[in-house]
C-alpha positions, -999 to +999 in steps of 0.1 A: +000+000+000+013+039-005-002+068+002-025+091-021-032+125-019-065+116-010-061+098+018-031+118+040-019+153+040-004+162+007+032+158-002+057+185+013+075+211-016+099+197-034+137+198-012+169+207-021+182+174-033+219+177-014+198+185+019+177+163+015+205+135+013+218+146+043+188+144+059+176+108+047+214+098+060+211+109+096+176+096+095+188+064+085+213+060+111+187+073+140+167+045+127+188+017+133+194+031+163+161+023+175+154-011+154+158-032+184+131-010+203+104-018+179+085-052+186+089-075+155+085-111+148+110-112+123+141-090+115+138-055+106+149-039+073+150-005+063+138+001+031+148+031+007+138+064+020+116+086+003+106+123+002+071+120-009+036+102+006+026+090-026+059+072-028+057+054+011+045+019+019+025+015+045+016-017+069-014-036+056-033-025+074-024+002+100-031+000+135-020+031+145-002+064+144+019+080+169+038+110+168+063+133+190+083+166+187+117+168+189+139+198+204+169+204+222+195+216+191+173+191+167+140+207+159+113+185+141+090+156+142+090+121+142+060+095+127+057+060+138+030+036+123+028+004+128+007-027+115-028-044+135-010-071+143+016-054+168-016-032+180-035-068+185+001-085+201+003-053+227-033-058+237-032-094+246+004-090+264-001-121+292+004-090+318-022-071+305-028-044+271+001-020+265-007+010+248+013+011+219+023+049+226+042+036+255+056+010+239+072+023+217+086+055+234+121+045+239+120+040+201+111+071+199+134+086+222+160+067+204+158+085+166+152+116+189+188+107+208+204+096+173+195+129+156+210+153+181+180+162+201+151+145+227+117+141+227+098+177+239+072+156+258+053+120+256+042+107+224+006+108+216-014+086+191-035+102+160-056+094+139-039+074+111-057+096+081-039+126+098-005+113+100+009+131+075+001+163+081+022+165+115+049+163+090+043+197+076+072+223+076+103+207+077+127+182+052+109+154+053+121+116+056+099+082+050+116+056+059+095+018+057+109-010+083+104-044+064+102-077+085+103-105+056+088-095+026+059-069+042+060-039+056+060-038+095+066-001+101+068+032+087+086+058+101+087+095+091+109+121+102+104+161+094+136+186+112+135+219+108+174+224+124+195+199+129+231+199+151+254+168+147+244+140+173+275+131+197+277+098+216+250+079+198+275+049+197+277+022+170+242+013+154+230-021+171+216-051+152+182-059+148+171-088+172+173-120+155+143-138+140+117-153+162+080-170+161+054-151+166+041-145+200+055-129+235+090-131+221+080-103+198+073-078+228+110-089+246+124-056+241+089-037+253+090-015+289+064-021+309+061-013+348+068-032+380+060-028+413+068-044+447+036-053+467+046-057+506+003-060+516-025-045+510-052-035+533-082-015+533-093+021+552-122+042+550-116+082+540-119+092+575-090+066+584-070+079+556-077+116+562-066+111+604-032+097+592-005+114+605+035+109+607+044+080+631+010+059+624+007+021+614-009+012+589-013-026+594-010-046+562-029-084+553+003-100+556+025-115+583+061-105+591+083-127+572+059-132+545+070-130+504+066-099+488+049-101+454+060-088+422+038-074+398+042-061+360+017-041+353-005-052+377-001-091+371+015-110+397+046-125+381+069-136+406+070-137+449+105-129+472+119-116+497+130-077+508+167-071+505+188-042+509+214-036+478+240-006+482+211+016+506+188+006+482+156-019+487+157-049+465+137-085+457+154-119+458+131-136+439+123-172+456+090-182+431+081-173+400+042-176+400+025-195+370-009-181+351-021-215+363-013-210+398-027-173+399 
């Protein structure tokens, strides 16, 4: 699939063709950058960049389109869409759905990183018919990410200044090639948390809290802590210190069955 006029913002004026090379070059390297930071059964590619929609594949079909805005010596923005079946893969995670915005921020943050600058704030998901207009007033690069012979990803990139990037390190390999499934999502952040007890209080209990109180937990001393990712009890330990810092030996990892 490529995109039409009719169905995305139109294409951007025509660029100076040495600045535009230069452009597609830096975009290039802040994409393999980030490779590894974008879930994918299989390898990932880049394809040839392009200047123009009309001359971009797309996945078949689009799940979704997230973009961010990038500043700090490297002004512009940067596109990210991805295919249905990494939306679909993120929302049946065995921990729970991960938005896909969050997932793939630290790709994000990566071609941000690579190009010189950082992401101005948190990426936000639009509407997939809009996607090229955020684009708009800048060189513009399209880069496709293949995995096999489709498309997996498409990302664009539009600066407006641009300052060397410093300390972005040799580009890393894509992840090698794995069955479809929770290997895909290896390289995706997702939150954890250490659960000592819970317990439950009223609003008046909670509002007559003051320093030195005990809030007594449904736990006894001694007890395992449990270890949640995002939300989903995963593992059970026990509280250690490491360097002044609090730590979890783990001593079980808990099952789905046993949950």
């Amino acid at each position: 699939m490529t995109f039409s006029a009719t169905n995305l913002a139109g294409d951007q004026p025509a660029t100076d063709a040495d600045v535009w090379r230069k452009a597609a070059q830096k975009v290039h390297t802040a994409v393999i950058e980030a490779l590894p930071q974008i879930p994918s059964a299989d390898p990932l590619i880049p394809d040839s960049p392009v200047e123009h929609a009309r001359d971009a594949a797309v996945p078949e079909p689009v799940g979704v389109a997230i973009t961010a805005y990038v500043g700090g010596g490297t002004d512009g923005k940067i596109l990210l869409m991805v295919g249905q079946e990494l939306v679909e893969a993120l929302a049946g995670t065995p921990f729970g759905a991960v938005d896909p915005a969050q997932a793939l921020t630290p790709a994000l943050e990566t071609i941000a990183e690579a190009l010189g600058g950082r992401l101005e704030k948190n990426p936000t998901t639009i509407a997939v018919e809009d996607a090229m207009a955020v684009l708009a007033g800048g060189t513009t690069v399209l880069m496709p990410l293949l995995a096999g012979d489709a498309v997996h990803a498409l990302v664009g990139v539009s600066l407006t200044t641009v300052v060397p990037a410093a300390g972005t390190g040799a580009a890393r390999a894509a992840a090698t090639g794995s069955t479809w499934g929770i290997d895909m999502l290896r390289d995706v952040e997702m939150e954890v948390t250490c659960e000592l007890g819970r317990t439950r209080m009223t609003v008046r209990q909670l509002l007559a809290l003051a320093p030195g109180d005990v809030v007594e937990l449904d736990r006894l001393a001694g007890s395992p802590a449990d270890l949640l990712v995002n939300g989903t009890l995963l593992a059970r330990g026990e509280v250690v210190v490491v360097d002044e810092s609090f730590g979890l030996r783990i001593t079980e990892i808990v099952t789905r069955d046993a949950t």
